[in-house]
N, C-alpha and C positions, 0 to 999 in steps of 0.2 A: 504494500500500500504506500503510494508517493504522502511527504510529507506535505505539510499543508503553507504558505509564506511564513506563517506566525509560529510554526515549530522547525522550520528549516533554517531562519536567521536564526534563531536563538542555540541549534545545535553548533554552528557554525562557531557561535562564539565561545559555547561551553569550549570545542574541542581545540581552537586557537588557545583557550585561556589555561586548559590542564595541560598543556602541552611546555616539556622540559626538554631544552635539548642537549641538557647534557649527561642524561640517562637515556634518550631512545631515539629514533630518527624521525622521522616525516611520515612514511608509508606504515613504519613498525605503529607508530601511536593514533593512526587514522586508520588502519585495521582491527586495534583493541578498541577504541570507540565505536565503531561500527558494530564487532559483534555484540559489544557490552550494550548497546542500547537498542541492539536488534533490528538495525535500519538496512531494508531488504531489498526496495528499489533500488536499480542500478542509474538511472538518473542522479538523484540525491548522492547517493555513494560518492558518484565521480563530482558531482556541484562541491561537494564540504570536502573532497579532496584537494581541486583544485584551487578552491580559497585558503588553506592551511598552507599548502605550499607556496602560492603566489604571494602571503604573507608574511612570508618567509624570506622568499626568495627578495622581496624588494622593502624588508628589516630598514634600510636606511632612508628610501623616498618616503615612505610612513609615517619613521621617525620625524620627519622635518614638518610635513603635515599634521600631525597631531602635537608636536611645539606649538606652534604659528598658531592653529588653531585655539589651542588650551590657553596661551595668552592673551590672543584678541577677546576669549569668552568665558574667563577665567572664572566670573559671576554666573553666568548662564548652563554651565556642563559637571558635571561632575567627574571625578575621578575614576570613579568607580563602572562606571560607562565607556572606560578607553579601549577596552574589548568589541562594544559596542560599531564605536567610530575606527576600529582599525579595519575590521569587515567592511563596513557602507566606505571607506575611504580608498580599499582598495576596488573595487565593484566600480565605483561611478569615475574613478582615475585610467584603469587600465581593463577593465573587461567591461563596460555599458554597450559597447557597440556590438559586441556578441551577447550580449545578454537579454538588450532592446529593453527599449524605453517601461516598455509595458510591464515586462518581469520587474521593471526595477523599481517600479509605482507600485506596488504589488508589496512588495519583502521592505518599501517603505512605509507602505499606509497601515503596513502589521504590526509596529513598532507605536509607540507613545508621539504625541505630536510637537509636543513641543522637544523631545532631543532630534527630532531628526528635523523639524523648522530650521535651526539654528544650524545643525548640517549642510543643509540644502543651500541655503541662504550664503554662507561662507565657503563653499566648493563653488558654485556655478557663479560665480560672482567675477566678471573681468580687473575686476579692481585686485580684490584679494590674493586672484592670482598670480598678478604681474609686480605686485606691491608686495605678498608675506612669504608667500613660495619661491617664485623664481630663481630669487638670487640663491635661497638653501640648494636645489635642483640643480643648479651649473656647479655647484661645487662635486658635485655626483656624477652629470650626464654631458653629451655635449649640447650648445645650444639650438642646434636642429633641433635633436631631438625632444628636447624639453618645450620646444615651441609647438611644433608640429603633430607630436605623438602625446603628447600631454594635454597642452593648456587648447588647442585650437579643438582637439575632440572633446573636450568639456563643455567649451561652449558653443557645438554646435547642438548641444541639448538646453541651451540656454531658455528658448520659450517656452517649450514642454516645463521645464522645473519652476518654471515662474510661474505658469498656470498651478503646477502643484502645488507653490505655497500658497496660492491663494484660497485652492481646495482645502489645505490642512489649516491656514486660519478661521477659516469658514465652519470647518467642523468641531477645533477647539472655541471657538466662539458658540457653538449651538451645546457643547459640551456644557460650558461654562455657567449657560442660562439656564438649561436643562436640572442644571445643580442647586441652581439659586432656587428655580421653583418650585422642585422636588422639597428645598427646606424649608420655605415658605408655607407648602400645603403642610409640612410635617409638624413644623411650629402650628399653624391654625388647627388642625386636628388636634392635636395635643391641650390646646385652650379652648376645645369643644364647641370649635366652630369650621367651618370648609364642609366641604362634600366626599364625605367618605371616602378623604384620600387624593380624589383625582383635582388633580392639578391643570393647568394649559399646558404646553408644551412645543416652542416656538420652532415654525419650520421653515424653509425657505422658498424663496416663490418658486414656482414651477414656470417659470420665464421660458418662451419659446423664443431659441434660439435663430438668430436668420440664416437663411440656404446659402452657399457662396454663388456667386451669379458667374454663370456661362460665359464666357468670352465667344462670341460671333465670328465664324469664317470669314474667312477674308472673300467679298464677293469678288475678283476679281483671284486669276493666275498670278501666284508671286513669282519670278525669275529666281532663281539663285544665283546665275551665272552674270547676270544684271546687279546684283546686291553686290557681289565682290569687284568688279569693275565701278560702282560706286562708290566703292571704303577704300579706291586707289584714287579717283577722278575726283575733284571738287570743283570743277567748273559750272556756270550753270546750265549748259549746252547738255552738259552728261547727265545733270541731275531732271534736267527734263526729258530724256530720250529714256530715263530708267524709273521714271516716276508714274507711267501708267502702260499698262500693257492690255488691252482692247481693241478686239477685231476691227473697230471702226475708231479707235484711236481717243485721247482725251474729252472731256468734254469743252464746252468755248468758256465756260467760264472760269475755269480751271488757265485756261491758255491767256485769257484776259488778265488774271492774278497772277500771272507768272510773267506776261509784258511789264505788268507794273514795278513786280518788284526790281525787276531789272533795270528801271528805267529809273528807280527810287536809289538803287546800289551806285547807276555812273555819276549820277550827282552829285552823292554823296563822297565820292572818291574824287571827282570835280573840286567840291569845296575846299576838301582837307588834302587835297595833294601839295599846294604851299605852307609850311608849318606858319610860317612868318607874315602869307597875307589872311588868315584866316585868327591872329592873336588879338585878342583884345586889348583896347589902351586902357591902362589903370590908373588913375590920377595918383594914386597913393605913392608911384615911381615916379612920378613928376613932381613934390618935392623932395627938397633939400632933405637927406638926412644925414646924422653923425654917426652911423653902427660902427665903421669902420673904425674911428678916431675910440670910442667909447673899447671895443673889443681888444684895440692895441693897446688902450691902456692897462684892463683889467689885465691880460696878458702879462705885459712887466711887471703890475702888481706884485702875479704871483710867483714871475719868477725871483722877485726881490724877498719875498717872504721865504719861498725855498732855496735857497743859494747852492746845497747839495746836489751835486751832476753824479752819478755811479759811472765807475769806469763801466767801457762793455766785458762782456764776460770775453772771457778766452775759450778761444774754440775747443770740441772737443777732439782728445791726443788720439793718434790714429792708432789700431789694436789689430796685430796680424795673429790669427786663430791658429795658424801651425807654430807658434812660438807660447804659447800657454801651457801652463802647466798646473796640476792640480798636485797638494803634498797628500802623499795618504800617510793614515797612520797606521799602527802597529796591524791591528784586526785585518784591516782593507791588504795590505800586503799577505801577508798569512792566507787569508780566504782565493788571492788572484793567484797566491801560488799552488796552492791545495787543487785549486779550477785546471790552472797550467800541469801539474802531474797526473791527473786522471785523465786529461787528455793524453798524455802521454802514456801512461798506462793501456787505454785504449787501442793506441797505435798499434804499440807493442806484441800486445797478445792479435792484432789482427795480423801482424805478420808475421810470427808464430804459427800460426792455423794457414795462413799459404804457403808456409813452409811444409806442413806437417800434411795437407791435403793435396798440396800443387793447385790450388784456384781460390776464388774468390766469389762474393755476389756480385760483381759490375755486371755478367751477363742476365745475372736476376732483376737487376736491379731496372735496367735497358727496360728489356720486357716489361716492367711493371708500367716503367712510365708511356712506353707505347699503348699497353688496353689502356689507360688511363685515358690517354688524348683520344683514342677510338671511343671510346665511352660518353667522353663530352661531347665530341662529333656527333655521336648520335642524339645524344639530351638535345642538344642541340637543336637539328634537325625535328627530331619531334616537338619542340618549342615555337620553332617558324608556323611550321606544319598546321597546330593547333591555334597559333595567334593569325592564319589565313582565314583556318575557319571561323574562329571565331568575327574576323572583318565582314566574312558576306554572310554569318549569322545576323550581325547588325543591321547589313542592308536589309536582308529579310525582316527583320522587324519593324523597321521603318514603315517599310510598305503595309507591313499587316498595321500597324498601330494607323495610318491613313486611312485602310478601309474599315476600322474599329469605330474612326470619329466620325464618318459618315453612317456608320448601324446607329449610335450612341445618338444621333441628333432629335431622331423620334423619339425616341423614351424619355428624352427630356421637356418635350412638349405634355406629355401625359403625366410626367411629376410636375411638372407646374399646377396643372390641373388640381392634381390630389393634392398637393399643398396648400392652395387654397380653400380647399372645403377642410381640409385639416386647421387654417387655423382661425374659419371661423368657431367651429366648434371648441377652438382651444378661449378666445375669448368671450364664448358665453362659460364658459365650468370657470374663466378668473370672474366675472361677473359673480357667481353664486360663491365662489368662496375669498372676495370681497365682504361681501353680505355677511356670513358667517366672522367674519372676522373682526368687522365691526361691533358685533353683538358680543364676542368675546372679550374685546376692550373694554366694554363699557361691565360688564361683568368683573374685570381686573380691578377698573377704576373704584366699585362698590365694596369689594373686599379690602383694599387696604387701607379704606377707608375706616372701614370698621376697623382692621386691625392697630391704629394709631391709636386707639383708644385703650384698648387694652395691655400696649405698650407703657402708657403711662398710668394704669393702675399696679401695672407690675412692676413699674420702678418705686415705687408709694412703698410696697410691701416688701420690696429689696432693703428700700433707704430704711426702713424701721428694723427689720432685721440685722442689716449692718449697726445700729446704734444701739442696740441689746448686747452685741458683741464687743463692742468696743468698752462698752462700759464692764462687763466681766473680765475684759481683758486687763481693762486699769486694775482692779480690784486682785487679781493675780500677779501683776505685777508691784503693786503693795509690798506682799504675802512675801515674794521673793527677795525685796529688797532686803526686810527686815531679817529674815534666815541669810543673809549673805554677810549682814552686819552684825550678825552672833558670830558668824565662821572668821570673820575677820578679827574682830575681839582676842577669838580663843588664838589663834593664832599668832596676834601681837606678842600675848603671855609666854606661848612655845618661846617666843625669837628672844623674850627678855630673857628669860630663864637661862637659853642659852649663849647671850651673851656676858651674862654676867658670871656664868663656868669660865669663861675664856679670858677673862681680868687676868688670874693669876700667870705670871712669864714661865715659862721652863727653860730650860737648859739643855739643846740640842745639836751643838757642834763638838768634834773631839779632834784633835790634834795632835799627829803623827811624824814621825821623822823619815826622809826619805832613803836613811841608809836601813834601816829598819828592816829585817828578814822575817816575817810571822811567823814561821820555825812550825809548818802545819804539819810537815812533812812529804809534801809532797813532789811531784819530779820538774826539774829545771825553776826547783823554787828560789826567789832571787829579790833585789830589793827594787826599788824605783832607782835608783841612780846606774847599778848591773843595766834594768832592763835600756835606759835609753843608749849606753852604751853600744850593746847588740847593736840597736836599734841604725845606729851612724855606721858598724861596720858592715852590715848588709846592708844600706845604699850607697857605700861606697861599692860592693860588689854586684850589685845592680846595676850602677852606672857603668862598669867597665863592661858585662855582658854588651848593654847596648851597644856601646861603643864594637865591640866586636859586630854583632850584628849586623850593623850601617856599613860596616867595611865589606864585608860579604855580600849585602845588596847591589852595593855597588858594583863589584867587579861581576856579579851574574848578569848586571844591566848592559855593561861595556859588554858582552859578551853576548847575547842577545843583540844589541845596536849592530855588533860586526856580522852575524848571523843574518840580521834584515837585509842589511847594504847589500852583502851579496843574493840574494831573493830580490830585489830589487834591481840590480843590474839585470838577473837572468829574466825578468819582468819586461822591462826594455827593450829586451833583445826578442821577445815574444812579441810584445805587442809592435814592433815594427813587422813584424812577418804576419800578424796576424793583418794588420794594414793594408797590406802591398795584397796578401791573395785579398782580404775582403771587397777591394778597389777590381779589382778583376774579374769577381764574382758580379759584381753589381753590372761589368759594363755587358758582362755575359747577359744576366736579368735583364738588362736594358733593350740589348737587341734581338730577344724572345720574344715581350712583349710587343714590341714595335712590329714585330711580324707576326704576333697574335690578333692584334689590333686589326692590322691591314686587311687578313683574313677574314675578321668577325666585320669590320665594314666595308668589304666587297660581300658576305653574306647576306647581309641587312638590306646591301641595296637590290640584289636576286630578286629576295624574297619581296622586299616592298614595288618593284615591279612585276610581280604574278599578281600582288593585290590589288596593283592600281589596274590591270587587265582585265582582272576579276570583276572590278567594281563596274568599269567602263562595260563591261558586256553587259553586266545587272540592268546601266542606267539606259543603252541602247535600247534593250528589251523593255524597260518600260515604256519609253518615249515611244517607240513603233506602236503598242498597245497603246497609249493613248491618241496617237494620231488617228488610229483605226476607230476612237471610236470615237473623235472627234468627226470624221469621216462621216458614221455612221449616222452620228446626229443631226447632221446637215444633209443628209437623206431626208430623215426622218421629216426635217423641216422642211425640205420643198416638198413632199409628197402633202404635209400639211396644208401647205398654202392652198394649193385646190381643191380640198373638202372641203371648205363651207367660209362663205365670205363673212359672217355673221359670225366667228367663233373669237375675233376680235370685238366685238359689241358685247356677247355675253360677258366674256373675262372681262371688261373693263365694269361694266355694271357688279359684277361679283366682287370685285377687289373695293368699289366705295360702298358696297354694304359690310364689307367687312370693317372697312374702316369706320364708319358712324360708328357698328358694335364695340369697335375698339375706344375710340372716343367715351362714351357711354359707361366701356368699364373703369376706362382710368379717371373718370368723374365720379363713378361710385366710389372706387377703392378711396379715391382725395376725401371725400364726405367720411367713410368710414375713420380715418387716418387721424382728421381731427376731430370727430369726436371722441377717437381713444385719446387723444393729446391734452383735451379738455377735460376729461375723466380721470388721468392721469394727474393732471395738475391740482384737478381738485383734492384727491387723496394725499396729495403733499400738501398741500397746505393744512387739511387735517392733522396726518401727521405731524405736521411743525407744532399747531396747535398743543397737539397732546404732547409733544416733549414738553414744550415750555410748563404745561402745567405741572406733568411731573416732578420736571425741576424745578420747579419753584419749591411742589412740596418737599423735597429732597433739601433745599438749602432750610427751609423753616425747622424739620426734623435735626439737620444738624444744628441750627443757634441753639435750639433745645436743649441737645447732648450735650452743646461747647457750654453751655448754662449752667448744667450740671456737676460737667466736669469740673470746671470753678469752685462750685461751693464744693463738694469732696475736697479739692487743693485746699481753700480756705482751711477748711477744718482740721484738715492733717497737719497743716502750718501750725496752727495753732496748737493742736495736740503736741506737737513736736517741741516747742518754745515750751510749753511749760514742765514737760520733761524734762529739758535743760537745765530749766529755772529748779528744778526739784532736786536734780541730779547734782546740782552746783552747792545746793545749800547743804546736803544729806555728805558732800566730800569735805565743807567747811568744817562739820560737825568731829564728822570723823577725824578731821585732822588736829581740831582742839583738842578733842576725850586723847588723844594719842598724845602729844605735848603733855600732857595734866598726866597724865598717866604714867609716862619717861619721869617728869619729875617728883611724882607720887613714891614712885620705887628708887628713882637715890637718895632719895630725903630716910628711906627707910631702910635701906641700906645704911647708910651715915649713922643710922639711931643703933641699927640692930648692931654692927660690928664699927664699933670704932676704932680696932686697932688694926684693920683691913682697910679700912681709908685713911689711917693716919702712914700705913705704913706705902697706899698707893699713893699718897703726895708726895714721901721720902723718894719712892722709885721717880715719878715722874720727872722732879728738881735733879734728881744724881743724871738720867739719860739725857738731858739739856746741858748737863754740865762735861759730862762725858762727849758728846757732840762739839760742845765749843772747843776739849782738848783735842780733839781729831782735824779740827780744821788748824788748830795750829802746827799739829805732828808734819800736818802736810805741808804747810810753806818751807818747816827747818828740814824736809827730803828734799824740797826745790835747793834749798842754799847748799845741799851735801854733793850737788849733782858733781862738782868736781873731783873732789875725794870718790867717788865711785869711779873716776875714769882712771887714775893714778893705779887704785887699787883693778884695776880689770890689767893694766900693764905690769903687775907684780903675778898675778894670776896666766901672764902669758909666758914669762923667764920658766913656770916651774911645769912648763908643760911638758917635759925628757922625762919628769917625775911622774907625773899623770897618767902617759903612755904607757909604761911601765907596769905600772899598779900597784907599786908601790908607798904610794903619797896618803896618807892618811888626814882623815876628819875629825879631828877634836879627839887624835889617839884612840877613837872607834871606830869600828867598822868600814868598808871599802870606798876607796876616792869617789867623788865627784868629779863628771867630765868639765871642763871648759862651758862655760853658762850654762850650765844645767840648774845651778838655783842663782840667777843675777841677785836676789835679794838677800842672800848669805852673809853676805860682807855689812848691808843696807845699818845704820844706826836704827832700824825701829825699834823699841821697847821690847813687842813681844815677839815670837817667832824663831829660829832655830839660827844661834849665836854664831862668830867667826871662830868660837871653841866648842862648837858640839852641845852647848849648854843648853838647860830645858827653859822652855817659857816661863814665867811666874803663874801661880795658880790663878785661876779666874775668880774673882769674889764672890759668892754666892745671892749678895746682896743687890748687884750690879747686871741690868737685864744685854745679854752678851745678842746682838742683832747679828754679826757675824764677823769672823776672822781678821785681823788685820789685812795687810796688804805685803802679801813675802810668804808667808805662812803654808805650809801644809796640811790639808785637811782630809781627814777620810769623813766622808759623808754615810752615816749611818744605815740608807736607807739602801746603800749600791754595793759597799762594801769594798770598791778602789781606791787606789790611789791617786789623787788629783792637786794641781795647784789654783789657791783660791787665788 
């Protein structure tokens, strides 16, 4: 069973959309959709083949249209529909013309109206194409092709798609209404009023379209052979020896209008053959004027204001192409040489095997290219063969399509006929359902009339509803405020509570020596001064590896560069031999063609002289057939003349009764014509009519809503401000009870432990005091800075000692390197002495913020060694 448009586009997209390619291929994953969804027609089959592949295959022209696209309509498309637009984008770009208009109206109109509106509308569009596309396209294709096979077969479906959107806004317009009045009865039902349900439902006139009108034979023989001796000749001589072709020749008034004009043309070539006696005098050149003086001056004006001359540029240096040179690098050498030995490899082994067989393929080879050129000889040949037939297939049609338009003249008499009785009865059925339609509006006009009314008893019952809510609402928001100002309360107490644990200082720094072994026992255990040791003599042996390193680089590099040079030479020497045969080959290719050429147009011209033989016997044989029975005719008519002297009285009497009837109807149809034009007119005015009153009621309706909308705004403003105002006072409050409460609890404090606040004034005056000593400690390190640099030159004589390992620290434990503690020697007070000596105890009474500045500390919490 074939798929229907509306499940065909949409499989189409499913199987484009599950489709991965870097798990299956084309055919393998349009085979498993297929059996998976059990589609059995081989039409379809091959349709969602072809589109999977073709959208595939042209991955990038896609790309660039559905960019451009997704940009311009970026509000209007969604995302999620790009599956959608890759199918209709490939369909209407590269297969519409085999697919035909009608399929493609079809697998459109099965889709949503408004995503394929915006489609339509931005493909078939000459602007869009030449403005958002194009220039993506040439970066792709060349621009023939993108001209040609793209953008000019788009829009030769331009009027057809135009027509389409007008259909599809036509229908999402009837959609639209459709909706409105379906809610409209749905709302009136529901407030138990309408007619159970049924609604109107607006349709569009059934307008009888007009018939295209016949074009008229031409009463006379056209020439042909006269038309093209026209479109050479433009004299008037030739244009009147080819301007009427009748047995008894023009008629005289025809011959009168063509003296004249003749006689109108030398005159006129008379007058204007003088340029100079036929110019008019202008007074306005007969005065005086200054332009000349006025324009030389502005002139130096401005060459005064630009005094700037640019020199001219220097020509461009002339550039001889056999003297250029391109540098490659490393890869590009490497790769032309790797090319250059498999050619050679190739050689190799073929002369190998003509050693090891004694022959080769050249005589296969001969042969192949012989059937080859017998093969195209023949394509060939059969190509002429069939492009003959096909010329006097044409002429045969020609002719039939001639005597087609002489069958086709009567039946068009006999549709005239039935058109007219067709449409008067089309304007008596608008007449009655006119009638109808009017009684339907004014039926419209009575309901919503009613319905205003009960619009505004159900806003009454909204607005009281809303004010019952709002007032519960205050009232809960009361309820919460005060539960939030308990939670805050209890919470202040947590924070006091807990700050007032945290008064008391502790004591949490400890201070270590850096020659100090922790003696834990474990392996490569060592002090801080051992470890930075190590530490200097592996990156002195780090830095020497490198140093080897760089020297190794370097000579593989030199060594490599000599390796290129020569790849390079042997490069050179190729590609001049590859030169000299390529130059050889081409003059070869050159004079094939030129003799393939010569061949195919002495062919052409054979063949197009059998055709024109062809045609010429075709057109013999007609002309003889017509003369025969032009012959025949003029028989016919003298035999006439002697039956009956009266047979010119009857036909003239015949032909003015025809005529009066004719008169007669084209007075009626005129009568008929305007009073449809006056019945017309009056229904628009009507209708004006009733828009305006609509819209009147439509702007009253809204002041209404903008009325109400207001007072809502009003009130919420106001609700809002006194929120504020409530919110502001209820934070003042809390901020006082909070104050009063801070000072509630040190006051009680102070009462309950007085030797805990006597003893935290003592603290606070000693850390103020201790502060002031640290900024002095610091200026008398500024005044020591010289004495530090003396002693770092005493520190530098005993470095043969230090090296060694021998030099001891305060008669303990192992040297220090060279600045490994600069602050060693420092005069601070406390910190590890220029003898090893310990710091002074810390006072316990004295709140210790942190270490001096020199000092080593182990940090309690890490358990290393570090300098603070």
């Amino acid at each position: 069973i074939a798929l229907k448009p509306s499940e065909l586009l949409p499989a189409c997209i499913d199987v484009l959309h599950t489709f991965e390619p870097s798990k299956t291929t084309v055919d393998s994953h349009h085979q498993e959709y297929v059996q998976r969804h059990r589609i059995l027609d081989p039409t379809d089959v091959k349709f969602i083949h072809q589109v999977l592949y073709g959208c595939q295959r042209y991955k990038k022209l896609l790309r660039v249209f559905l960019s451009s696209f997704y940009f311009k309509h970026s509000g209007e498309v969604l995302r999620a529909d790009r599956p959608l637009y890759t199918v209709l984008a490939y369909l209407s770009l590269l297969r519409l013309e085999e697919l035909t208009f009608e399929g493609f109206k079809k697998l459109v109109l099965s889709q949503d109206f408004v995503k394929t509106r915006v489609f339509l509308r931005f493909t078939f569009s000459e602007d869009n194409l030449n403005t958002w596309l194009k220039e993506g396209w040439l970066t792709l294709y060349e621009p023939h092709y993108v001209q040609t096979e793209l953008i000019d077969q788009v829009l030769k479906f331009e009027p057809e798609v135009r027509a389409l959107v007008e259909e599809l806004d036509r229908r999402q317009a009837m959609g639209e209404a459709k909706k409105v009045a379906e809610a409209q009865a749905a709302a009136a039902l529901a407030e138990g009023r309408g007619g159970m349900g049924r609604h109107t439902v607006p349709e569009p006139f059934n307008l009888t379209r007009p018939a295209a009108r016949l074009v008229p034979d031409p009463e006379h023989e056209i020439d042909l052979d006269a038309l093209k001796n026209k479109s050479t000749s433009r004299s008037p001589g030739a244009r009147k020896r080819t301007s009427w072709h009748r047995p008894e020749g023009p008629p005289k008034d025809q011959l009168e209008l063509d003296k004249r004009k003749e006689r109108n043309r030398l005159e006129l070539r008379k007058k204007y053959a003088d340029p100079a006696a036929g110019r008019p005098d202008l007074q306005a050149e007969k005065r005086p004027s200054r332009l000349s003086d006025v324009k030389r001056a502005l002139e130096e004006r401005d060459k005064a204001a630009h005094p700037f001359r640019p020199q001219p540029p220097k020509p461009v240096p002339k550039w001889d192409a056999d003297q250029g040179y391109v540098k490659l690098n490393a890869a590009a050498i490497l790769r032309e040489d790797q090319i250059y030995r498999k050619k050679q490899e190739e050689e190799a082994r073929a002369i190998l095997a003509y050693e090891e067989d004694l022959r080769d393929a050249k005589a296969y080879d001969e042969w192949m290219r012989k059937m080859r050129e017998r093969d195209e000889a023949a394509r060939s040949a059969v190509v002429e063969a069939r492009r003959i037939e096909m010329a006097l297939a044409d002429e045969h049609a020609r002719a039939a399509v001639a005597r087609d338009k002489v069958a086709k003249r009567g039946m068009a008499e006999e549709v005239r006929v039935e058109s007219a009785k067709l449409g008067e009865e089309a304007r008596a059925q608008r007449e009655a359902y006119e009638a109808v339609r009017r009684e339907t509006v004014a039926a419209v006009a009575d309901l919503r009339e009613r319905g205003a009314h009960a619009v505004s008893e159900a806003e009454a019952k909204r607005r009281a509803a809303a004010e019952a809510v709002r007032e519960e609402s205050r009232l809960l928001e009361a309820e919460k405020r005060r539960a939030m100002a308990e939670e805050e309360e209890r919470r202040q107490e947590v924070i006091r509570q807990i700050r007032a644990l945290e008064l008391v200082p502790r004591k949490r720094d400890k201070v270590i020596d850096p020659t100090y072994e922790p003696g834990h026992g474990l392996l490569e255990e060592m002090s801080l001064s051992e470890l930075r040791e190590r530490l200097a003599l592996a990156k002195v042996r780090e830095d020497q590896d490198r140093a080897n390193r760089r020297a190794e680089i370097v000579r593989a590099k030199q060594a490599k560069e000599h390796v290129l040079k020569g790849k390079m030479a042997a490069i050179a020497d190729y590609r001049r031999m590859g030169a000299a045969q390529a130059e050889e080959q081409r003059r070869r290719d050159k004079e094939a063609r030129r003799l393939k050429e010569e061949e195919e147009r002495r062919r052409r011209e054979e063949s197009a002289l059998k055709v024109e033989e062809a045609r010429a016997a075709l057109r013999a044989e007609g002309k003889q057939a017509q003369r025969d029975l032009a012959k025949e005719l003029r028989d016919i008519k003298v035999k006439n003349q002697f039956l009956g002297k009266d047979a010119e009285a009857v036909e003239g009497k015949k032909f003015a009764r025809l005529e009066m009837g004719a008169r007669r109807e084209a007075a009626a149809l005129q009568g008929a014509k305007q009073a449809d034009a006056r019945m017309q007119a009056q229904i628009a005015r009507k209708e004006a009519a009733q828009r305006s009153k609509v819209t009147e009621r439509a702007r009253q309706q809204h002041r209404e809503w903008s009325d109400a909308q207001d007072l809502r705004s009003t009130n919420a403003a106001l609700e809002a401000e006194l929120a504020n105002t409530l919110e502001a006072q209820r934070k003042q409050a809390t901020a006082a009870a909070e104050r009063a409460a801070k000072e509630g609890v040190r006051r009680a404090n102070e009462n309950s432990f007085p030797y805990t606040a006597v003893i935290s004034a003592e603290k606070r005056d000693e850390a103020r005091a201790f502060r002031a000593a640290r900024e002095e400690q610091r200026g008398l390190a500024t005044a020591a800075t010289s004495l530090d640099e003396s002693r770092a030159a005493i520190a530098t004589l005993g470095a043969a000692d230090r090296s060694s390992g021998k030099a001891s620290y305060g008669n303990t434990g192992p040297a220090l390197p060279a600045g490994a503690s600069g602050e060693a020697s420092s005069p601070a007070p406390t910190g590890v002495g220029a003898q090893g000596r310990r710091p002074p105890p810390v006072l316990n009474d004295v709140p210790q913020s942190r270490p001096e500045a020199g000092a080593a500390t182990l940090a309690p919490d890490h358990g290393r060694a570090t300098l603070a």
